[in-house]
NUFI-408086 format. One record per residue (C-alpha): residue in three letters; x, y, z. Coordinates in nm, 3 decimals, always signed. Layout:
N
{vokol=ALA	east=X	north=Y	up=Z}
...
END
This chain:
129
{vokol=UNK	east=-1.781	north=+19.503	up=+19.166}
{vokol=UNK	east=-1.759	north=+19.390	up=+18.769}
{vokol=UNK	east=-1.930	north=+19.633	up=+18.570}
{vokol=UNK	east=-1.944	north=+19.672	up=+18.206}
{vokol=UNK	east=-2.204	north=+19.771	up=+17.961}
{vokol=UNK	east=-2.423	north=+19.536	up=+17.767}
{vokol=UNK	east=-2.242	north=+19.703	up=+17.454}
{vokol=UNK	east=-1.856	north=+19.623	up=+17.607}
{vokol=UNK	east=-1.992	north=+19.254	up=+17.664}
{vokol=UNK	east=-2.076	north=+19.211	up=+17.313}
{vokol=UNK	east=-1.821	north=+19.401	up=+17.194}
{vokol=UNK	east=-1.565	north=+19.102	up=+17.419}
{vokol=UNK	east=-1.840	north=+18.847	up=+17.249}
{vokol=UNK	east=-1.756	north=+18.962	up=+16.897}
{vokol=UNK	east=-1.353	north=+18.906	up=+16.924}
{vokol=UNK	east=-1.493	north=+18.517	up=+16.934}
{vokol=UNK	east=-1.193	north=+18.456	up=+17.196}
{vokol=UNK	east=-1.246	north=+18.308	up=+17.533}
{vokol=UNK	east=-1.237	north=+18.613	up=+17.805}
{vokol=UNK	east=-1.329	north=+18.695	up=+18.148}
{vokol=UNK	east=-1.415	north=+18.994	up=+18.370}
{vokol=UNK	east=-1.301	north=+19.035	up=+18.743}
{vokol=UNK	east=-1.286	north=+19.348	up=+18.953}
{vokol=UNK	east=-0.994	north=+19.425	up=+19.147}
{vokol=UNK	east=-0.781	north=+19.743	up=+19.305}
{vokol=UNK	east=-1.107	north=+19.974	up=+19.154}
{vokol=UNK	east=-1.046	north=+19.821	up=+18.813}
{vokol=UNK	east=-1.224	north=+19.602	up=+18.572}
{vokol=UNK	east=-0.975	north=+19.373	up=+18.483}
{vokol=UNK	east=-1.060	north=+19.164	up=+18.127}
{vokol=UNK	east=-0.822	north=+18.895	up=+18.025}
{vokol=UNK	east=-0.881	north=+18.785	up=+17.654}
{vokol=UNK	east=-0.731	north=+18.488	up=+17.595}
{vokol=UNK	east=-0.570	north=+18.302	up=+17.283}
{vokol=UNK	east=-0.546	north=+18.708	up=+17.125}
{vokol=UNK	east=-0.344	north=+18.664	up=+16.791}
{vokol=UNK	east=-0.033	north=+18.860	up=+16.837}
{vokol=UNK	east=-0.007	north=+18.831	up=+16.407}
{vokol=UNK	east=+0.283	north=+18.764	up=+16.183}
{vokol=UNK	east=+0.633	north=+18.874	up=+16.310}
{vokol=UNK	east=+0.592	north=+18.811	up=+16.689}
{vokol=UNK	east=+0.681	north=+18.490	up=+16.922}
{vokol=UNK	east=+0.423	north=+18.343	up=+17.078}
{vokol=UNK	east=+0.149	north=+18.368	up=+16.804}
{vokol=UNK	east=-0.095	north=+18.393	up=+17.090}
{vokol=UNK	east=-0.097	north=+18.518	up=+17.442}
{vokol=UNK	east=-0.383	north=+18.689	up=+17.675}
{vokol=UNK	east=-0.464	north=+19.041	up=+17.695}
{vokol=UNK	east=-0.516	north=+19.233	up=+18.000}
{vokol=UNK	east=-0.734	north=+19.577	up=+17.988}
{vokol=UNK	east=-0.713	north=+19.741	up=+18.301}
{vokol=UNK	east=-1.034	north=+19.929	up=+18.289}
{vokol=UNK	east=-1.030	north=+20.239	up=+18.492}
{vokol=UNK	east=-1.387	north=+20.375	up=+18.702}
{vokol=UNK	east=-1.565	north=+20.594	up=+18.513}
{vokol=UNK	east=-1.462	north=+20.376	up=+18.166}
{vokol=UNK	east=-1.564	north=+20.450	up=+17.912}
{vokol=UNK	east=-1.601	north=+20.815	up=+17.969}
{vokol=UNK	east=-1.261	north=+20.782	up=+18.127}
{vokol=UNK	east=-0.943	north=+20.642	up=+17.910}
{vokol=UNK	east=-0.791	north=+20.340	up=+17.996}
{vokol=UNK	east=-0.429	north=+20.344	up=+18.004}
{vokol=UNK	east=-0.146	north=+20.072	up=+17.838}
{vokol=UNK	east=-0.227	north=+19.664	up=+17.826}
{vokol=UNK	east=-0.082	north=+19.406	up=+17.941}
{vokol=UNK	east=+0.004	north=+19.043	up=+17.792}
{vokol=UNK	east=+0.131	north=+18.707	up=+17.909}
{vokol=UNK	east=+0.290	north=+18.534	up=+17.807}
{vokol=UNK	east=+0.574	north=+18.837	up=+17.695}
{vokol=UNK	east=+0.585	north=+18.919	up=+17.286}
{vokol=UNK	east=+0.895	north=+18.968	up=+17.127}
{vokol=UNK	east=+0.916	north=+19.012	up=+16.752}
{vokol=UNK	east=+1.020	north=+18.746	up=+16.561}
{vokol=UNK	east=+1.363	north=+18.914	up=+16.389}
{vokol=UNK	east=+1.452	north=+18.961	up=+16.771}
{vokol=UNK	east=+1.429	north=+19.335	up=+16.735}
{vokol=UNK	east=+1.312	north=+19.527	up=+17.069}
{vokol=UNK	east=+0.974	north=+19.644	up=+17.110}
{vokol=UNK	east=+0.946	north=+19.962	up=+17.245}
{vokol=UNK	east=+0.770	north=+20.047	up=+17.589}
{vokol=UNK	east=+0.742	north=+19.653	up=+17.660}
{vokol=UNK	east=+1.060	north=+19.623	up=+17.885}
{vokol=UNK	east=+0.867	north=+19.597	up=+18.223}
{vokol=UNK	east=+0.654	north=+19.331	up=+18.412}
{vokol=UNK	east=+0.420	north=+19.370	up=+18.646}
{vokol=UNK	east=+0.183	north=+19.139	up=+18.861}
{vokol=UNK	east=-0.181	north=+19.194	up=+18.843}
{vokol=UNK	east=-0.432	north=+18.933	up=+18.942}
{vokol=UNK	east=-0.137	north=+18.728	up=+19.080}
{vokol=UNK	east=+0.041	north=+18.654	up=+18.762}
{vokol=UNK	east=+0.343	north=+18.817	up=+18.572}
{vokol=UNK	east=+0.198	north=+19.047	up=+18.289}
{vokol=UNK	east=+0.448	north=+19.222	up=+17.998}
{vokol=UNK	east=+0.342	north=+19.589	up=+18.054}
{vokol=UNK	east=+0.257	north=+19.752	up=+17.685}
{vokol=UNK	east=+0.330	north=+20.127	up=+17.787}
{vokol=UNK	east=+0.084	north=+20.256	up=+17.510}
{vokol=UNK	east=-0.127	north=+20.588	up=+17.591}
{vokol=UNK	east=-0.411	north=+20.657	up=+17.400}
{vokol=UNK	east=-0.558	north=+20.912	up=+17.672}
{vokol=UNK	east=-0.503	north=+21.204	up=+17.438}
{vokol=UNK	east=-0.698	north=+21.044	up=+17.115}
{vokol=UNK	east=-0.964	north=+20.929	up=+17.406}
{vokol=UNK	east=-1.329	north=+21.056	up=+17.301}
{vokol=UNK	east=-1.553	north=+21.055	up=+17.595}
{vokol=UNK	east=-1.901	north=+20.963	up=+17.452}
{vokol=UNK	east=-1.750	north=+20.807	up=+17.113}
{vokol=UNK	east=-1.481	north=+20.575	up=+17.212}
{vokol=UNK	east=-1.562	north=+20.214	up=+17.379}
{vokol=UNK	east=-1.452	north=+19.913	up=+17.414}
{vokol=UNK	east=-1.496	north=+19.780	up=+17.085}
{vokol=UNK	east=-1.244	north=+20.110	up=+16.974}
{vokol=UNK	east=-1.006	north=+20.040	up=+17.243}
{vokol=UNK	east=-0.998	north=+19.677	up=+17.073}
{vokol=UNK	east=-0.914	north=+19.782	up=+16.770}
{vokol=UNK	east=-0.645	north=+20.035	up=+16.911}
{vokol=UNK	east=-0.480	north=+19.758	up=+17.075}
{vokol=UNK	east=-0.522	north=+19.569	up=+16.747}
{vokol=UNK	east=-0.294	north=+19.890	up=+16.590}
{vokol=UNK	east=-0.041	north=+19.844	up=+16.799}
{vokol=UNK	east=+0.061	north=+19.479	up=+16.760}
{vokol=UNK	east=+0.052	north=+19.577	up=+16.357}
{vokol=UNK	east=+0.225	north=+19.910	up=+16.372}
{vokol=UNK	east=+0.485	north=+19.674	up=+16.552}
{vokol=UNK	east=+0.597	north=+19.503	up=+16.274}
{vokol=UNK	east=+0.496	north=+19.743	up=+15.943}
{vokol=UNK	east=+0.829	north=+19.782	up=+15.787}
{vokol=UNK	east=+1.005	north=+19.503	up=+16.016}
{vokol=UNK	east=+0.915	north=+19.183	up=+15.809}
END
């Protein structure tokens, strides 16, 4: 059963990109498509996946996901990006990023996670160009 609050809706309406919302293995699963990756990474765009555990947003979510797989443009490695995994029958790039421990029950949403997953593609390449 897809369930997310009015305020994660709008905060999914605000990026302006095309998304959706399924439900599957006890997760809300929202792809974001066309999600700049930003300057320094190949493709310039791929979807997101936020695997949104029961209990979200009182519970953390855990990593992202993102087909088709980033790589940075200078051909460095990313870190924590080496693995694939299938979820909602299609090959994902696994970003193994945990935010549980900065999670704030009652504060963070899914307009934060957002921009957390935002931080990551830029802490990527800080210093890299």
């Amino acid at each position: 059963m897809v369930m997310l609050r009015p305020a994660d809706r709008d905060a999914l309406k605000r990026t302006g990109l095309p998304f959706k919302v399924s439900f599957a293995n006890g997760f809300n699963m929202v792809q974001i498509a066309e999600y700049p990756t930003g300057p320094g990474f190949v493709p310039n765009k791929v979807t997101i996946l936020l695997r949104l555990p029961p209990g979200f947003p009182d519970v953390a979510p855990d990593m992202f996901w993102v087909d088709p797989p980033v790589r940075l443009a200078s051909g460095a490695a990313i870190a924590g990006t080496h693995y694939m995994e299938t979820h909602l029958d299609r090959q994902w790039q696994r970003w193994s990023r945990h935010v549980i421990a900065n999670w704030r029950p009652g504060i963070d949403n899914l307009s934060t996670y957002l921009a957390y997953v935002r931080r990551c593609f830029d802490q990527e390449t800080r210093g890299r160009r």
